[in-house]
C-alpha positions in Angstrom: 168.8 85.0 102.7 168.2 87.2 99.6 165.3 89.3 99.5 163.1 88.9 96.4 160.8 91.6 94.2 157.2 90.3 93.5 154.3 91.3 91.4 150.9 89.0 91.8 147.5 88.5 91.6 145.6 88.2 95.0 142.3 86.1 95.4 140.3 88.8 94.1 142.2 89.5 91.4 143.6 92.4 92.3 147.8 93.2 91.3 149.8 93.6 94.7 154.0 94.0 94.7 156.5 93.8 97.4 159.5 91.6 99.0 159.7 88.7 100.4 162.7 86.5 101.9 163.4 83.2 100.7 166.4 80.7 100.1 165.4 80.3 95.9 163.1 81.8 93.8 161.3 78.5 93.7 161.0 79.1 97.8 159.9 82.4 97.1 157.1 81.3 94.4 156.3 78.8 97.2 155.9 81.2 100.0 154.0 83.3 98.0 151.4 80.8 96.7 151.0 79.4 100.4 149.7 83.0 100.6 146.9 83.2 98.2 149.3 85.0 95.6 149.7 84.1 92.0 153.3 85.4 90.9 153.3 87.3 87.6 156.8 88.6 88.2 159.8 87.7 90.1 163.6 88.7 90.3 165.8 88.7 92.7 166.6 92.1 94.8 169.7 94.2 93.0 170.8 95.2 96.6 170.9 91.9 98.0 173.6 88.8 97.0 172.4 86.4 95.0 171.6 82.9 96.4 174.3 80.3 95.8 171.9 77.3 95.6 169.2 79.5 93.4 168.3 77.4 90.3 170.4 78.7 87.5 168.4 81.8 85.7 167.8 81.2 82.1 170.3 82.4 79.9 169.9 85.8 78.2 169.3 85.7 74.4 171.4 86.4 72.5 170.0 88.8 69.8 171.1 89.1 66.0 171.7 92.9 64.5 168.2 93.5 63.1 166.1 90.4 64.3 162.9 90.8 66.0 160.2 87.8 67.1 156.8 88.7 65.8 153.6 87.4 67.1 153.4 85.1 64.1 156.3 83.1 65.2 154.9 82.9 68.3 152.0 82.0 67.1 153.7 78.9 65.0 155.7 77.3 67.9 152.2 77.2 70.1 150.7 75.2 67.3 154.2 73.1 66.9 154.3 72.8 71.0 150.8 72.1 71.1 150.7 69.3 68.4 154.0 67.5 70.0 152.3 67.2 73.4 149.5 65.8 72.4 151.0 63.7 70.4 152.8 62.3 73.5 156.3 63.9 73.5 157.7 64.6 76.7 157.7 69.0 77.4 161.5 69.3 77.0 161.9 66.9 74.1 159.5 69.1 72.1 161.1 72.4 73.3 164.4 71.0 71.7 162.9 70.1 68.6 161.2 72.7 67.9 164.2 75.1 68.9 166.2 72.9 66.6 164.3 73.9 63.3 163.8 77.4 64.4 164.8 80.1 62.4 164.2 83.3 63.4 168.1 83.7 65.4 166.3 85.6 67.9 163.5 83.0 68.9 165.9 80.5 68.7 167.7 81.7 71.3 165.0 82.5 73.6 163.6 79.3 72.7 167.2 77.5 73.9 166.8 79.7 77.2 163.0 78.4 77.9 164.3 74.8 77.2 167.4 75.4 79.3 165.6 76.6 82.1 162.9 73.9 81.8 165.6 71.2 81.8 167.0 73.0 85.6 163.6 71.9 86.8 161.6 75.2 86.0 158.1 74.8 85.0 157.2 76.4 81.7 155.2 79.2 82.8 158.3 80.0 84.8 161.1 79.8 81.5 158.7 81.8 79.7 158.0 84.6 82.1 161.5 85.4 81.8 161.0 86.7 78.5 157.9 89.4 78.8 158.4 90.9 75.7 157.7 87.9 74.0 155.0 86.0 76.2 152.6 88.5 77.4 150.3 87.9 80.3 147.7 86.0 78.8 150.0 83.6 77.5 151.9 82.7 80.6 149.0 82.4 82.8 147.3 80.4 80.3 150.2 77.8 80.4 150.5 78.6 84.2 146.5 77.3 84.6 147.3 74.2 82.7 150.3 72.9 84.5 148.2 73.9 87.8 145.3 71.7 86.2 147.5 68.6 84.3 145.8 69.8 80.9 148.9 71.5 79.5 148.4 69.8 76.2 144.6 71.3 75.9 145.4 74.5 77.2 148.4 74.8 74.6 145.9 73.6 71.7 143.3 76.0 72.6 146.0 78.9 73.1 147.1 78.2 69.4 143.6 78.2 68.8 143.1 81.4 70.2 146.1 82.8 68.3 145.8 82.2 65.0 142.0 83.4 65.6 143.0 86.7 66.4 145.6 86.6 63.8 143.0 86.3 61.1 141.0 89.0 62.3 144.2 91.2 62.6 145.2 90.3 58.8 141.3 90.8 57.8 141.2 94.6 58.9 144.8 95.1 58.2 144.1 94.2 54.1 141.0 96.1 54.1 142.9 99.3 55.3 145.4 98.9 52.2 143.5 100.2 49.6 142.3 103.0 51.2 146.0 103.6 52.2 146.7 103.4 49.0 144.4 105.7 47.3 145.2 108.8 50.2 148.6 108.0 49.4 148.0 108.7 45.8 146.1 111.6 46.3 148.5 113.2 48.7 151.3 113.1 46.2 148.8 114.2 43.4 148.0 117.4 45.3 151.5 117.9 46.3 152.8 117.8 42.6 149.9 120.1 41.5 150.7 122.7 44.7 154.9 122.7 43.8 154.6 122.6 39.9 151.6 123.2 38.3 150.1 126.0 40.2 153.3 128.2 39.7 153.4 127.7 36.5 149.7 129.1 36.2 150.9 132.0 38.8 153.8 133.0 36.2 151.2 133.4 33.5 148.9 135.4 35.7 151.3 137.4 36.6 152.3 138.1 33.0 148.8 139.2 32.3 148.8 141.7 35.5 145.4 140.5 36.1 143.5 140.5 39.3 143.6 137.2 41.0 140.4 135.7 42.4 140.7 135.0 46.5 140.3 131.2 45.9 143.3 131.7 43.7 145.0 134.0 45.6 144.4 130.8 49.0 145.6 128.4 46.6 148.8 130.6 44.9 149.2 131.3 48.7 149.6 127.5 49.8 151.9 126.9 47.0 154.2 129.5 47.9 154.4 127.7 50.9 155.1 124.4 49.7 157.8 125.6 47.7 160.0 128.5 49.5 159.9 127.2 52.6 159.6 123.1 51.6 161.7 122.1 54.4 158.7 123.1 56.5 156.3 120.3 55.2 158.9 117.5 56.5 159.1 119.6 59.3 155.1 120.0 60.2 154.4 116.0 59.6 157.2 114.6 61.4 155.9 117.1 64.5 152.1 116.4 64.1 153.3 112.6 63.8 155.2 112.5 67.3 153.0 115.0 69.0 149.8 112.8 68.6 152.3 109.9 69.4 153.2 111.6 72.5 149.7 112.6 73.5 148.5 108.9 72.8 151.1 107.8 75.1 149.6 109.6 78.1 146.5 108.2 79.8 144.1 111.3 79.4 144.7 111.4 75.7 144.2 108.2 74.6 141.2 107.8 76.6 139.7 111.0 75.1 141.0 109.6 71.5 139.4 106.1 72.0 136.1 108.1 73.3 135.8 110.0 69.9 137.0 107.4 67.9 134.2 105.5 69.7 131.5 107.8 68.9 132.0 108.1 65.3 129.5 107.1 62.6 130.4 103.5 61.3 134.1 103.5 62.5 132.8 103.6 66.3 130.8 100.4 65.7 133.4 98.6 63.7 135.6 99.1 66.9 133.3 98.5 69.2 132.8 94.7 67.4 136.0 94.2 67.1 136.7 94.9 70.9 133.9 92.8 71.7 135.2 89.7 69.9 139.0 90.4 71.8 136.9 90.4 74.7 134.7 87.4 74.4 137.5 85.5 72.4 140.0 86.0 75.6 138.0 86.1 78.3 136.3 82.7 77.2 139.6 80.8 76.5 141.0 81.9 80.2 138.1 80.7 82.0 137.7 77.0 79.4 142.0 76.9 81.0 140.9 77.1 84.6 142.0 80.8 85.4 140.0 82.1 88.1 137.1 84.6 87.1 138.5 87.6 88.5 141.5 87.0 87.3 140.4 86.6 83.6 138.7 89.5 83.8 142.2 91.9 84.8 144.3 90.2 82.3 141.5 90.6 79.9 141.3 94.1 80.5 145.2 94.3 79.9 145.0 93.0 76.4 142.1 95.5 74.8 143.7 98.8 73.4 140.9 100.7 74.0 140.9 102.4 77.3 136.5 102.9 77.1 136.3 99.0 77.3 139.3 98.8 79.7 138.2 100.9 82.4 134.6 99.3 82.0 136.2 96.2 83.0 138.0 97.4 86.1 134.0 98.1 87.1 132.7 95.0 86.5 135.6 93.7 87.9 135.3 95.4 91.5 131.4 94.5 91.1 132.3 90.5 90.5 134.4 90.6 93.4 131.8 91.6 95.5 129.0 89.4 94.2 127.5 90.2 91.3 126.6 88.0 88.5 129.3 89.3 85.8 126.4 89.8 83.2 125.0 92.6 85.5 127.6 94.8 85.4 128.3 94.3 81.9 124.9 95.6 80.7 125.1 98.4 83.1 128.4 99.9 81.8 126.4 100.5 78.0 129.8 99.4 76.4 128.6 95.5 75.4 125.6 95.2 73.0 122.3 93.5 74.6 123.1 90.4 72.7 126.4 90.0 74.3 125.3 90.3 77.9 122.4 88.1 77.4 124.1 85.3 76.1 127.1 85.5 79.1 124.1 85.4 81.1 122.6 82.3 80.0 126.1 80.7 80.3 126.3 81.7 83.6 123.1 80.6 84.9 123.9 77.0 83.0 127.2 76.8 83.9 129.0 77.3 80.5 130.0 80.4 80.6 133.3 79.7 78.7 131.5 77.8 75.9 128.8 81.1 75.5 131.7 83.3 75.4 133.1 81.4 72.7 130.0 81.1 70.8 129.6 85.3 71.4 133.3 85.6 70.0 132.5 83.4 67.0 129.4 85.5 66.2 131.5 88.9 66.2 133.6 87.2 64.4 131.8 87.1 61.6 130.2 90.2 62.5 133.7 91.8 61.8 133.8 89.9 58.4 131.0 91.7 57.6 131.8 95.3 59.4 135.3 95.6 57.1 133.5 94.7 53.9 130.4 97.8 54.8 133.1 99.9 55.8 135.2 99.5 52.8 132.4 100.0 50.7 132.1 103.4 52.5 135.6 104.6 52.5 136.7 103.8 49.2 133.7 106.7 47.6 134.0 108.9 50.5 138.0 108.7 49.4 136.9 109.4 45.5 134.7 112.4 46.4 137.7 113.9 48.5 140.3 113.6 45.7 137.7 115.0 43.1 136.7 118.0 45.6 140.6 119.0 46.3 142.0 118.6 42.9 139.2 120.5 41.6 139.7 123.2 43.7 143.0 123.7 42.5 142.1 123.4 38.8 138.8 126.0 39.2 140.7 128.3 41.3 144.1 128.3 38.1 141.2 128.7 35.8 138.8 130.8 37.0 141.3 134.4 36.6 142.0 132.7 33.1 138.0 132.8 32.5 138.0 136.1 33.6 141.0 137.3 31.7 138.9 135.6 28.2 135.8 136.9 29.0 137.7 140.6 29.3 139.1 140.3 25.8 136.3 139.0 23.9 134.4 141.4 25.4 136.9 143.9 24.3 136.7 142.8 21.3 
């Protein structure tokens, strides 16, 4: 028999990997749940032959030259799934259909592959685990919960739900960040123009005049030279700073130490720190209202936050659930979740609706994040002003200033 790879979710949520032999995957999913394991991942062992009466995989998709499945799209074919199911169409009938009118080339075929491979008997968790980059965590064991529970039409609804939620708050900050885009945009190429043209200019006349240049205008003359002898260096210097800081992001230590000061600075640290609640809340409440077990929600929670402070508070409060503890304990003990937040998961757990408080905290920050991207527009968009006025006057008091000087000397001469 085949040997198979494995990664899963134990009873205390904690992620274990290994091998184990079986017959069929379906077997080895089998064997594996009989053991207390919830399979996030499973492919059969490159060293071993494959299985002759293993179900048929799904077939790979096949990708059109430039096409790419955003989370939008996703995002629409949960609400189309979801509204077909409920509306009593059978789960492979409504795969096909909505597979049919797709047109994104590249979801279309995955979306053929997830129907194919629910039509070989696969549950849908299953067809769409075989596509990670699409489907992340949260997704499949959402669905997984929901066939587990018979409420796969619910569980899809409040998915799509939970989707185009985040989505909104996504586009929200997104459209708030364009104008101030915009304007450093602006200002950038302002400056630039004034460094590579301008200031030269200015220099050539000074020059003329042989007069002594003060040191603001010698820093700025001294900039421009830059700029404009050796311009291949500016490409050069960005494109480095760009990748470096992409690099150092990429590595655990510096993205926790960038999420730490990004954390603790005025106004910006806040407006993250409500946004990452809501993810929070919003996700952790919809995986607990689908059945997934507590300890559970709370790793694949933790997998879906970008910032690494919040993250690795959860892996505490995760350790501390598991051994007891009401969840709200920990919680307000890490000094990560505002005392509103862990009083209110505390009520719900003490009346049994945690999943509906959670909800109700996400809707809150919700609005909370309405009104954090309209205070912190309002702040940028001067502070963004004042820095354009103080740089390009610098530039025009430092080109005038020796031509002040220069007029004061011959008036006075005269």
């Amino acid at each position: 028999m085949p040997d198979y790879k494995y990664t899963a979710i134990d009873r205390n949520g904690a992620q274990t990997s290994g091998k184990i032999e079986a017959a069929t995957d379906e077997q080895a999913r089998q064997k594996l749940m009989a053991k207390g394991l919830m399979v996030t991942t499973l492919a059969a062992d490159a060293s071993a032959s494959k299985a002759a009466s293993a179900p048929a995989a799904a077939p790979k998709a096949s990708f059109s030259f430039g096409a790419k499945v955003t989370q939008g799209d996703v995002t629409v074919m949960t609400r189309q799934l979801a509204t077909l199911i409920i509306a009593g169409l059978p789960l492979l009938r409504a795969l096909e259909l909505i597979t049919k009118q797709e047109r994104n080339p590249a979801f279309k075929a995955i979306l053929a592959s997830v129907a194919e491979s629910v039509s070989q008997g696969n549950n849908l968790s299953e067809a769409l685990q075989a596509h990670p980059k699409v489907f992340d965590k949260l997704f499949i064991n959402m669905i997984r919960a929901g066939e587990a529970g018979g409420v796969l039409d619910k569980v899809l609804d409040r998915l799509a739900k939970f989707r185009e939620k985040a989505e909104r708050i996504q586009k929200k900050v997104k459209s708030a960040m364009v104008y101030p885009g915009v304007v450093m945009s602006v200002a950038i190429i302002i400056v630039y123009i004034l460094m590579v043209k301008v200031v030269p200019s200015f220099q050539k006349l000074l020059d003329g005049q042989k007069t002594q240049m003060p040191p603001l205008t010698q820093f700025v003359v001294g900039i421009s030279k830059l700029l404009t002898e050796f311009w291949w260096a500016t490409p050069v210097v960005i494109f480095g700073i760009y990748f470096g800081l992409k690099s150092w992001l990429a590595t655990e230590k510096g993205k926790e130490l960038f999420d730490r000061i990004i954390f603790r600075l005025p106004k910006i640290g806040g407006f993250i720190q409500i946004v990452s609640v809501s993810r929070f809340a919003r996700t952790f409440g919809t995986l607990m209202a689908s059945g997934v077990p507590i300890l559970q929600s709370i790793t694949i929670t933790r997998d879906t936050l970008d910032n690494v402070v919040i993250a690795k508070s959860l892996e505490r409060v995760h350790d501390r659930v598991r051994d007891g503890e009401p969840l709200s304990v920990p919680l307000e003990q890490s000094g990560v979740f505002p005392q509103m937040v862990t009083s209110m998961i505390q009520v719900g757990e003490e009346t049994g609706q945690l999943p509906e408080m959670l909800n109700r905290v996400a809707d809150i920050y919700d609005e909370e994040v309405d009104n954090a991207v309209t205070a912190l527009t309002s702040i940028i968009e001067p502070v963004l002003i004042v820095f354009l006025a103080v740089v390009v006057g610098t530039i025009v008091l430092a080109m005038f200033l020796p031509l002040i000087a220069l007029i004061t000397k011959m008036t006075g001469g005269g």
